[in-house]
C-alpha positions as CSV (number, residue, x, y, z in Angstrom):
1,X,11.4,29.2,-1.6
2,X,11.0,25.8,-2.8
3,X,11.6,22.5,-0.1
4,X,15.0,21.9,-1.9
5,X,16.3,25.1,-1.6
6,X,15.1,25.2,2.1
7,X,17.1,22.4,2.7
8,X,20.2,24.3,1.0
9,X,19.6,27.3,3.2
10,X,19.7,24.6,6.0
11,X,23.0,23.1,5.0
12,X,24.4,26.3,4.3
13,X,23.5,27.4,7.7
14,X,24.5,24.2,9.4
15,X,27.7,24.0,8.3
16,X,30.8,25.2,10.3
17,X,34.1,26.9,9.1
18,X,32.6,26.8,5.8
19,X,33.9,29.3,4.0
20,X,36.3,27.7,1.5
21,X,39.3,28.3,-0.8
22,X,38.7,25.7,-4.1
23,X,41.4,24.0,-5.7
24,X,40.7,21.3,-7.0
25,X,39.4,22.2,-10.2
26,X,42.6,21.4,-12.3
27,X,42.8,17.8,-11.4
28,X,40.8,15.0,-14.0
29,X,40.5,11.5,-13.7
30,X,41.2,8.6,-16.0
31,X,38.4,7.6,-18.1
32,X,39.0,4.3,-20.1
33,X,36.1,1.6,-20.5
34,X,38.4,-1.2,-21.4
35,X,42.0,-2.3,-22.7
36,X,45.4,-1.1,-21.9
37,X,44.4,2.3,-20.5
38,X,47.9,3.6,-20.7
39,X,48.2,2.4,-24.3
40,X,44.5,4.1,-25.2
41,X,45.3,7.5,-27.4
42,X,43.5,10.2,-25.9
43,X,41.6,12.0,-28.3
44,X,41.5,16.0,-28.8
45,X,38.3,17.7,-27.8
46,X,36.5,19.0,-30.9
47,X,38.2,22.2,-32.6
48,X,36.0,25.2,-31.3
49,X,36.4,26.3,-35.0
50,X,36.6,24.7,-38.1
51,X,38.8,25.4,-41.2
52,X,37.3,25.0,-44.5
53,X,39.1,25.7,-47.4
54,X,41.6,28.1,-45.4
55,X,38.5,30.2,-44.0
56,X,37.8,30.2,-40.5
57,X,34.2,29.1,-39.7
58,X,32.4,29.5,-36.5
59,X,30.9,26.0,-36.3
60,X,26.8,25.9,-36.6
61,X,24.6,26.3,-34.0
62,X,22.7,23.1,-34.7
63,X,24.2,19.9,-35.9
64,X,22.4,17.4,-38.6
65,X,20.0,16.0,-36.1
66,X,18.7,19.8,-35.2
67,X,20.2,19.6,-31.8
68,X,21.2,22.8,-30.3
69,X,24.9,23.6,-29.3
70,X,26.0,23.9,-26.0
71,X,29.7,25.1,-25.2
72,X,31.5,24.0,-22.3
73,X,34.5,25.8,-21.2
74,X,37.1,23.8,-19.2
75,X,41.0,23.8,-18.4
76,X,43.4,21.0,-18.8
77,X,41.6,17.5,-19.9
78,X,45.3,15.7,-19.7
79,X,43.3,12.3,-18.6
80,X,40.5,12.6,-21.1
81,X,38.0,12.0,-18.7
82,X,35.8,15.2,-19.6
83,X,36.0,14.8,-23.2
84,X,34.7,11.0,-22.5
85,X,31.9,12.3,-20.5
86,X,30.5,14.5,-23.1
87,X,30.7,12.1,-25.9
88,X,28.3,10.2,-23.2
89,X,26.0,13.1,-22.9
90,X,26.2,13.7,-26.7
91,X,25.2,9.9,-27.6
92,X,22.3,9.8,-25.0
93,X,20.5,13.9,-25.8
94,X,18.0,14.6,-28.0
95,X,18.1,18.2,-28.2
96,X,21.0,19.4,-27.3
97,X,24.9,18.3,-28.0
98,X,28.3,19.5,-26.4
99,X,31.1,21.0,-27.5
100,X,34.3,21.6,-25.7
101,X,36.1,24.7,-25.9
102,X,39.5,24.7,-23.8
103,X,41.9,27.2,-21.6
104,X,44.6,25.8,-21.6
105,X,47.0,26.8,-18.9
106,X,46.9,27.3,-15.0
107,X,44.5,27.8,-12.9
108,X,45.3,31.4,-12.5
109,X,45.2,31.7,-16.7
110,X,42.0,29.8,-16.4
111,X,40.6,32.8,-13.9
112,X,42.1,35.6,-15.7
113,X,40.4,34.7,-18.9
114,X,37.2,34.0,-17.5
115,X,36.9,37.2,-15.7
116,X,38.3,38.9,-19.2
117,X,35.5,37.2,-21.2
118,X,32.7,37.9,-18.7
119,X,34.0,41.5,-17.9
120,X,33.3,42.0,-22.1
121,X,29.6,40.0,-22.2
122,X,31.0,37.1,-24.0
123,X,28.5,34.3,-24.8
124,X,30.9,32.1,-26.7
125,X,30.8,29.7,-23.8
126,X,27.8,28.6,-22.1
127,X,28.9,26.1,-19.3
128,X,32.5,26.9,-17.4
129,X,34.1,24.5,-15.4
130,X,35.2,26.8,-12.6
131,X,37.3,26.1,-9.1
132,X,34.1,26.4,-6.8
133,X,36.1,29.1,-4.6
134,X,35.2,31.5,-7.8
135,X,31.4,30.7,-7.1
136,X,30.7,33.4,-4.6
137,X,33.0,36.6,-6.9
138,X,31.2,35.5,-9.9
139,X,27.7,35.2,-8.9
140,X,28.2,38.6,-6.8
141,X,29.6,40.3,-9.8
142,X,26.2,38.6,-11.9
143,X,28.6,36.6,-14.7
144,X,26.6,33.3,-13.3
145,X,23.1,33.1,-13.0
146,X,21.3,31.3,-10.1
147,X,20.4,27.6,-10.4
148,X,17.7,27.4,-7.8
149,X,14.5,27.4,-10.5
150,X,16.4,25.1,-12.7
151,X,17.2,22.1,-10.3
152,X,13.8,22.4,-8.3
153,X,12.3,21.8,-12.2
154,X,14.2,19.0,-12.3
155,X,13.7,17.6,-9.0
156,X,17.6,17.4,-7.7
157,X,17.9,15.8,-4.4
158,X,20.4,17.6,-2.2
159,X,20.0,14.9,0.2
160,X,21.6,12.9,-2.2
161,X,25.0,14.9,-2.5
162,X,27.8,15.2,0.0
163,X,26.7,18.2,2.4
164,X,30.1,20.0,2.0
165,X,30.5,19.9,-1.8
166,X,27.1,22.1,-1.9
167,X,28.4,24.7,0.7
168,X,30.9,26.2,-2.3
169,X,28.6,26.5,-4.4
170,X,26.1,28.7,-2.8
171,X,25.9,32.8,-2.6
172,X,23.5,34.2,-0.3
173,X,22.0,31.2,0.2
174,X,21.1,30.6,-3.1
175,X,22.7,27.6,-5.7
176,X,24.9,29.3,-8.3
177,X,27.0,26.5,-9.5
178,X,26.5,22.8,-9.0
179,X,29.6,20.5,-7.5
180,X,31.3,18.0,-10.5
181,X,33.6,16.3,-8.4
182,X,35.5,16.8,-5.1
183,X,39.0,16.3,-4.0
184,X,40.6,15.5,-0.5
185,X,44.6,16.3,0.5
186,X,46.3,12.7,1.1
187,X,49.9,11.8,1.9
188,X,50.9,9.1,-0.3
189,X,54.0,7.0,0.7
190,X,56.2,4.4,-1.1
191,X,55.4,1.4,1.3
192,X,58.2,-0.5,-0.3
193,X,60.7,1.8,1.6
194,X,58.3,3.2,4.8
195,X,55.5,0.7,6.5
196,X,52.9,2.8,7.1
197,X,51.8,6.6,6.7
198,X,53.1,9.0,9.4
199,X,51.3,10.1,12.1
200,X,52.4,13.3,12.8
201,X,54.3,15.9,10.9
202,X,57.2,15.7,13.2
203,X,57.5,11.9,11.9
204,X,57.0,13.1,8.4
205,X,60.2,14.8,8.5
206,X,62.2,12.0,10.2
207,X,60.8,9.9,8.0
208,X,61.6,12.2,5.1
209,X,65.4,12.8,6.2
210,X,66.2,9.0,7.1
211,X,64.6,7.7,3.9
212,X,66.0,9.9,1.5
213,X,67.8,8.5,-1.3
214,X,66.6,4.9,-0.7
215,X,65.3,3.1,-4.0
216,X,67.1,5.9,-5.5
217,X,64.7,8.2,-4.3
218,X,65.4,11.7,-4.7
219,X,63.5,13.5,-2.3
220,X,62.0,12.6,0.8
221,X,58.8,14.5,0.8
222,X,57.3,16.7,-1.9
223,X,54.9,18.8,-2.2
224,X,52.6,21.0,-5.7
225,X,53.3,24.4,-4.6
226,X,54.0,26.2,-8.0
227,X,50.7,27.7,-8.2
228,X,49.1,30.6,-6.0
229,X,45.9,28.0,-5.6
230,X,47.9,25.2,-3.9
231,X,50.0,27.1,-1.7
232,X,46.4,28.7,-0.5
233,X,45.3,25.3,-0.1
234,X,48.3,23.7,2.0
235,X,48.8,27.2,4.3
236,X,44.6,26.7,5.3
237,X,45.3,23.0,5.7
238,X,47.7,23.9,7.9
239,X,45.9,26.5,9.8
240,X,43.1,24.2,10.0
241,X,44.8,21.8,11.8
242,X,46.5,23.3,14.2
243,X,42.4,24.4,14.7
244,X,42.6,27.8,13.2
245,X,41.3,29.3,10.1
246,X,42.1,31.8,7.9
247,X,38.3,32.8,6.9
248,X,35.5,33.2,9.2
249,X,32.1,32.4,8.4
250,X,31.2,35.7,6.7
251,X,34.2,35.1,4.5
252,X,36.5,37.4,5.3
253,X,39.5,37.0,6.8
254,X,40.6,36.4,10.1
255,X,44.5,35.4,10.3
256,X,45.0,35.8,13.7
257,X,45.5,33.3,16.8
258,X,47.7,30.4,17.6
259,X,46.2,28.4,14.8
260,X,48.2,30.3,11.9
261,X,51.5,31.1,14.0
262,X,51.8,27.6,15.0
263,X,50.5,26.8,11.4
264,X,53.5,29.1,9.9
265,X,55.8,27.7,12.6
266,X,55.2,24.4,11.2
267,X,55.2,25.1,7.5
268,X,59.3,26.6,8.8
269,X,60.3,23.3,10.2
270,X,59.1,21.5,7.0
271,X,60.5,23.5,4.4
272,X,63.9,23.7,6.4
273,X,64.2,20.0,6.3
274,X,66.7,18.7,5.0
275,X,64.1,15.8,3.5
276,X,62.1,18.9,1.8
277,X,63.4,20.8,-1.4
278,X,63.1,23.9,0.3
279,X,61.8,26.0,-2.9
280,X,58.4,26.6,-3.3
281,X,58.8,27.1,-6.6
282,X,59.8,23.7,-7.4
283,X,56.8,21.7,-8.5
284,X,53.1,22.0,-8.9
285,X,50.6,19.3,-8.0
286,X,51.0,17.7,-11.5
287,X,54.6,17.8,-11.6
288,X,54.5,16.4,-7.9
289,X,52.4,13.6,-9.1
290,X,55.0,13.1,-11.8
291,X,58.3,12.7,-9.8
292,X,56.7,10.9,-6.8
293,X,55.1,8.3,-9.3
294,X,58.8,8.1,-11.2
295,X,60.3,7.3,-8.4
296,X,61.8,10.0,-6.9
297,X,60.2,10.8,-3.8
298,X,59.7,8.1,-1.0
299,X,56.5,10.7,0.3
300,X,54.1,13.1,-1.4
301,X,51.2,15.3,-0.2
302,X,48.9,15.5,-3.1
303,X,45.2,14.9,-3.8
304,X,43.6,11.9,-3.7
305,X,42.6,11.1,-7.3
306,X,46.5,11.3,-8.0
307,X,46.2,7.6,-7.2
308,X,44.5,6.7,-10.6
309,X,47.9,8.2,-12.4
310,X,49.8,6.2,-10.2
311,X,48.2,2.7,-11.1
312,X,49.9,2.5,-14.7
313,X,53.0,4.2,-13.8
314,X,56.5,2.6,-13.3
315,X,55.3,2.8,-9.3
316,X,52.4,0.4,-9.4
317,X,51.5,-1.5,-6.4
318,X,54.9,0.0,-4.9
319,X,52.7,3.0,-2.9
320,X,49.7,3.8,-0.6
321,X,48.4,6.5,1.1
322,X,46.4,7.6,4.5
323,X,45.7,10.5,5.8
324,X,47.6,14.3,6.1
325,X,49.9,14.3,9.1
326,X,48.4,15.5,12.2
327,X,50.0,18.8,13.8
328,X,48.0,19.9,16.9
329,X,44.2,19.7,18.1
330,X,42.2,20.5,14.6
331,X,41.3,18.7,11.5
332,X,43.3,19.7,8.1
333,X,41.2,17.8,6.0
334,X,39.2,20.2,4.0
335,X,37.1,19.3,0.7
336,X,38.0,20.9,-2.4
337,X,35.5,21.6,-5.2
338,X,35.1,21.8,-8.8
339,X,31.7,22.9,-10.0
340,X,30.2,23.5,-13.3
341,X,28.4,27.2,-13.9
342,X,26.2,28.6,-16.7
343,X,27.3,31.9,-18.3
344,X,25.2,34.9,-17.8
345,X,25.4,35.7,-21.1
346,X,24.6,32.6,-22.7
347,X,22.0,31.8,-25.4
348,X,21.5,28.9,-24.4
349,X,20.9,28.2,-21.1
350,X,18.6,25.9,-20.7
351,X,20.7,23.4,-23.0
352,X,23.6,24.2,-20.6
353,X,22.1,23.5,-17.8
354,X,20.4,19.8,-18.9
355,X,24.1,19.4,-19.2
356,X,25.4,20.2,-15.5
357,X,21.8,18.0,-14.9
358,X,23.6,15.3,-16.5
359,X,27.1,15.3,-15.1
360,X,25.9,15.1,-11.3
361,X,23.1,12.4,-12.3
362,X,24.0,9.1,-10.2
363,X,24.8,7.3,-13.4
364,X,27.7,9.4,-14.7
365,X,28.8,10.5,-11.1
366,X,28.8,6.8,-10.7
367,X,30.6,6.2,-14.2
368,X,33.2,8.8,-13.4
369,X,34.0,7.3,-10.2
370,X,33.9,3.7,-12.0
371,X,36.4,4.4,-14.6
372,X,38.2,7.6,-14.0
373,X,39.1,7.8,-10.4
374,X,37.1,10.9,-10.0
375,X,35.6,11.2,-6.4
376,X,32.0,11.9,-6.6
377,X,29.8,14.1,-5.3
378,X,27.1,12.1,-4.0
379,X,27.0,10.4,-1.0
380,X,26.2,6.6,-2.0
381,X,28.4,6.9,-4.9
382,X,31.5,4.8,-3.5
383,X,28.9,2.0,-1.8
384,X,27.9,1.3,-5.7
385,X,31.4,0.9,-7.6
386,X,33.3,-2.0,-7.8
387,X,36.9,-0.6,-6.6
388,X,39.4,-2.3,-8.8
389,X,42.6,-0.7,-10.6
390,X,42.1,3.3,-11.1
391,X,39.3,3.9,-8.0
392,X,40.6,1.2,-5.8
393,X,41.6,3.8,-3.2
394,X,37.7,4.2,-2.3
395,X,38.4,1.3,-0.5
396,X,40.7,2.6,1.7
397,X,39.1,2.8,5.3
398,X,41.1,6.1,6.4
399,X,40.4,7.8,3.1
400,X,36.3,7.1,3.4
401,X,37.0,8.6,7.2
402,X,38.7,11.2,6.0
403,X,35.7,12.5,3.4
404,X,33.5,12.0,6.0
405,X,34.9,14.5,8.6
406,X,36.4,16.7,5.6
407,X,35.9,20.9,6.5
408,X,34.0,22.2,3.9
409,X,35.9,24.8,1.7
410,X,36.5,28.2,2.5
411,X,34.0,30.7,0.7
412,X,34.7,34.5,-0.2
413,X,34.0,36.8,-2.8
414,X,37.6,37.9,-2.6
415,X,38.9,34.3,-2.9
416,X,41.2,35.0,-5.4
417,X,42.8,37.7,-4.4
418,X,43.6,36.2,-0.8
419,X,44.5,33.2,-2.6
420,X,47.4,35.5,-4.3
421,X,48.4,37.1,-0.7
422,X,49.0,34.3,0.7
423,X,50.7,32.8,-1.8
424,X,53.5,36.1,-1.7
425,X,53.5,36.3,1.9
426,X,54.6,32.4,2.1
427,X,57.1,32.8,-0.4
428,X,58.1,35.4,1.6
429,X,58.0,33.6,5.1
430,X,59.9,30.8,3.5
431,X,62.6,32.9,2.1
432,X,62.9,34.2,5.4
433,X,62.2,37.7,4.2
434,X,59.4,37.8,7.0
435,X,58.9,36.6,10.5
436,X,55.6,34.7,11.2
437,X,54.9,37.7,13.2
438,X,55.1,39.8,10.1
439,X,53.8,37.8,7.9
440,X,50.6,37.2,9.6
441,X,50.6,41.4,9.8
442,X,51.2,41.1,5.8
443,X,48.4,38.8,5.2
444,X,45.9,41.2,7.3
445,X,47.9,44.3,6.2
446,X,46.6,42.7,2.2
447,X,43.2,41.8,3.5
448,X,42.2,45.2,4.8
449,X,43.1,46.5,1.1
450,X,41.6,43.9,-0.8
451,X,38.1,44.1,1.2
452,X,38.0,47.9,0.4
453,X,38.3,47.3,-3.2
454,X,35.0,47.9,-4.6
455,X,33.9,45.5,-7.1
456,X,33.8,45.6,-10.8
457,X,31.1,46.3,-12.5
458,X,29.4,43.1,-14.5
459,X,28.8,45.8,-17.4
460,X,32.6,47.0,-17.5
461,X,35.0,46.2,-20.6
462,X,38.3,44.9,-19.5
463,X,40.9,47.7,-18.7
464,X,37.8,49.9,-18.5
């Protein structure tokens, strides 16, 4: 074992309640170098095929300067800011040049046809950027190969990176994906209408009833919770702090003890309130982002890097934000990853990965951060930006506090799928179809089932 991967094995041991759900893979920053940002077309990735004379071409593997493709599969791009990046990497490699190749969809699309195109050895993709909670299933089920021999080659310096964006990104102690950027839970406030953030959630939903319809608000909190991947993320913020958890180290689960019932209890009050649309179906994080920055909410709990969207919207300089509401003696912050894995079934994997090289070096972490409001993964990152328009919530004392003592995410091979349990069994909760009583017995009822489901075969064709 090589003294950088001893130091992972360190970190990974180290760390405490460290076994995390991801989430924040969806969520992209804005990427303009100058001008009007919000005037700036944003140009489409380039076509994964090209059409010549009717024909459909699969496009060459080499382009004009004889630099080999490498094909990097991502989600939504709504911001630009990936597309931006590899147009960087493609103007500074010699060998190698990138192409995007898009899923367009949800998160849960996004995981379905990944596990579809690994399940049937599909090398038309060579880089994926994946929700880091998939890390673990993927590299148990071998669809990712191991990283370790490629970054001790090129002399990474996990000292450098933020300890708890690593921790999701290791299986078995070994490095199977490599953090992109991270994401924090924030509760952003109209301080034209409210002075300063509540404390505590009981405040939150005074606050939320009294202000109501002020500015011609419409809501007076609002939450993303149209997707199985938030609503996992909000319920373990919750458990978390009211000090519980719903994994335990080993990464399996353990929803039991007053952490989730007074957790659930607490998640009742807010989605009974009269300040809260009491639907869980009624926006996801984007669509969150949307209406609060419209106007329409006087609170939001969101991630972080939904400031940047805020800066050029009809809100400007009319919100803040500070940290998530306090509910009882733990800490909800947790930090959510997106990392960046190479296909074990690519043909070119060493092009792939001088590509994940590139994206965490400190000059594009730091350009990221600089012009798209991404947070970055390394540590002296935020000390080296100038934080003006898009970023300048890096400045923000309780946010840099709040990163600091972040949980590190939850990690499980079975993330997914207790990601989708949780999500029915809170629907259920909050339709009052369940008690919290039986809903914790649902959750464990599903866990029990799920952990006895052998897993599938890396060889098997989908359906098989």
């Amino acid at each position: 074992m090589t003294n950088a991967f001893k130091i992972l094995s360190r970190i990974a041991a180290a760390a405490t309640g460290v076994v995390m759900l991801s989430g924040c893979a969806q969520i992209n920053g804005l990427l303009h170098r100058g001008g009007d940002a919000a005037a700036e077309a944003t140009p489409s990735p380039t076509p994964y095929y090209t059409v010549a004379q009717g024909v459909v071409l699969p496009p060459p593997d080499t382009d004009s300067k004889g630099r080999k493709k490498v094909t990097f599969l991502i989600g939504s791009d709504e911001t630009n800011a990936l597309t931006e990046a590899v147009d960087d990497y493609n103007t500074a490699s010699a060998d190698y040049f990138v192409e995007i190749k898009q899923v367009p969809g949800s998160e849960a699309v996004s995981y379905s046809q990944l596990t579809n195109s690994f399940l049937g050895g599909a090398s038309d993709f060579d880089v994926a950027d994946i929700d880091a909670g998939w890390t673990a299933e993927f590299a148990s089920k071998g669809y990712i190969v191991p990283l370790d021999d490629y970054a001790s080659a090129a002399g990474i310096d996990f000292g450098a990176f933020l300890p708890n964006a690593l921790v999701p990104c290791l299986y078995n102690r070994e490095l199977f994906s490599m953090p992109r950027t991270v994401s924090l839970s924030m509760m952003f406030f109209r301080n034209d209408i409210i002075g300063s953030v509540p404390t505590s959630w009981s405040e939150a939903l005074e606050t939320a009833v009294s202000r109501q319809g002020t500015a011609g608000t419409a809501e007076g909190l609002i939450f993303g919770t149209n997707d199985a991947y938030d609503v996992a993320r909000m319920i373990q913020e919750m458990v978390s702090g009211f000090g519980g958890s719903i994994f335990d180290s080993n990464g399996e689960v353990r929803a039991s003890g007053d952490g989730i019932f007074n957790a659930l209890a607490q998640l009742s009050d807010i989605f009974t309130s009269d300040g809260v649309p009491n639907n869980l179906n009624y926006s996801d994080a984007y669509d969150a982002g949307t209406r609060f920055f419209s106007g329409e909410s006087v609170m939001m709990l969101n991630a972080a890097q939904q400031w940047a969207r805020g800066k050029l919207s009809a809100q400007s300089g009319n919100y803040a934000m500070g940290p998530v509401p306090r509910g009882g003696i733990g800490n909800p912050d947790i930090l959510w990853c997106s990392s960046l894995a190479i296909n074990a079934n690519s043909n070119n994997k060493d092009g792939a990965w001088d590509f994940i090289n590139f994206m965490v070096s400190s000059v594009n972490q730091q350009n990221l951060a600089q012009y798209g409001g991404f947070l970055s993964v390394l540590k002296d990152t935020l000390d080296k930006i100038v934080a003006v328009g898009n970023n300048a919530y890096f400045t923000s004392v309780s946010f840099r506090q709040a990163i600091n003592a972040a949980n590190a995410m939850p990690v499980s091979v079975h993330y997914n799928d207790v990601a989708r349990s949780l999500e029915q069994r809170l629907y259920q909760f909050i339709s009052g179809q369940l008690g919290i009583n039986e809903t914790i017995a649902g959750i464990q009822t599903d866990a029990r089932e799920i952990y006895a489901t052998p897993a599938p075969s890396p060889s098997a064709s989908p359906g098989a």
